[in-house]
N, C-alpha and C positions, 0 to 999 in steps of 0.2 A: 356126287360123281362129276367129272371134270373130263370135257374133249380137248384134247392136247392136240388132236390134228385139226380141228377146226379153224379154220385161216380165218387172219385178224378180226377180231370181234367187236375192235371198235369198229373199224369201217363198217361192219355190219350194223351197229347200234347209231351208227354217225347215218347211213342209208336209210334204213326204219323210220328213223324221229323223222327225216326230213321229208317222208313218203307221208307217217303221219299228221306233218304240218298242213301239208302239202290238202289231204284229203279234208283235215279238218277250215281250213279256208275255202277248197271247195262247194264244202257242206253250208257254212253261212255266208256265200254269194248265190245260193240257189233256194237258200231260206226262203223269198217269195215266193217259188215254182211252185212250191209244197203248201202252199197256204190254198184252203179252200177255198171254189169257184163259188162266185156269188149268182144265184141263176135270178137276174134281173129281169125281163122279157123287154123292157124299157129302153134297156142298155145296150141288149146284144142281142144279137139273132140268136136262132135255135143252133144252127151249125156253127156256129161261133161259138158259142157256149160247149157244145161235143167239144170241139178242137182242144178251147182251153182246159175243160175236164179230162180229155185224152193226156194232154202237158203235163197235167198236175198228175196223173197217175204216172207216169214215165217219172216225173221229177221224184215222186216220191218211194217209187220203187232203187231208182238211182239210189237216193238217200239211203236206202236200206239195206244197198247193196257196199255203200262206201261205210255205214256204219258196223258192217260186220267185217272189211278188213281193216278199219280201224284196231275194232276188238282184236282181228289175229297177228296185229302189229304189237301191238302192248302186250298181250302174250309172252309175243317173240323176245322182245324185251324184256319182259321180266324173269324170261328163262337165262337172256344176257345176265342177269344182274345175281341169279343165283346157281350160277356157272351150270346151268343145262341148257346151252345153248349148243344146239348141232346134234343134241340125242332125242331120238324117238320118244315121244311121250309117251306110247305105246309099247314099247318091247325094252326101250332103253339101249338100243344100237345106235352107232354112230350113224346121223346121216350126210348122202354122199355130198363132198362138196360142189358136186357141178349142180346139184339138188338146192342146195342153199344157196348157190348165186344165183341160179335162176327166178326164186323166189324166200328171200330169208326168211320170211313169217313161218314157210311151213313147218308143220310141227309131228311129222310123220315119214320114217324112212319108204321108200318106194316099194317094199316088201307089205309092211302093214296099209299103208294108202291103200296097194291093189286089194286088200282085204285076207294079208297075211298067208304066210308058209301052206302051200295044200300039203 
């Protein structure tokens, strides 16, 4: 099945990869944040040690947050690459395009999002 109203889907597939890039460089410049605190007592005080334990839970929550719109980027793309891009994964309706430029990953028209038709 094929969206014929779906406005240009390279630009959309040229936007993705680049967000994609984009998250995955941010993910291996923050690779130290996410590395385990070493609780020295030697090296760092007690609240120093909270602080940088506090960092690494924020860093790694971050991480886990950029790794799961990773995952709905590739998705998105891969629904680019076997022409279901712009249909509901869910019901299989067009969705709207002011919906998909506000975020092309999504993968759900605003009818099923809300939790579908009452």
């Amino acid at each position: 099945m094929s969206n014929p109203a779906t406005p240009d889907r390279e630009s959309f597939r040229h936007a993705l990869t680049a967000e994609r890039n984009a998250l995955r460089a941010d993910d291996a410049a923050s690779a130290a944040e996410r590395k385990p605190v070493v609780l020295d007592q030697q090296s760092v005080g007690r609240l120093s040690r909270m602080d940088a334990m506090q960092v690494q839970a924020m860093a790694v929550a971050t991480g886990e947050r950029r790794q799961a719109r990773i995952r709905r980027i590739e998705a998105a793309l891969k629904r680019i690459e076997t022409g279901e891009f712009g249909l509901c994964v869910t019901c299989g309706e067009d969705i709207a395009p002011k919906r998909l430029a506000l975020d092309p990953a999504v993968a759900t028209c605003i009818t099923c999002a809300k939790g579908g038709a009452q």
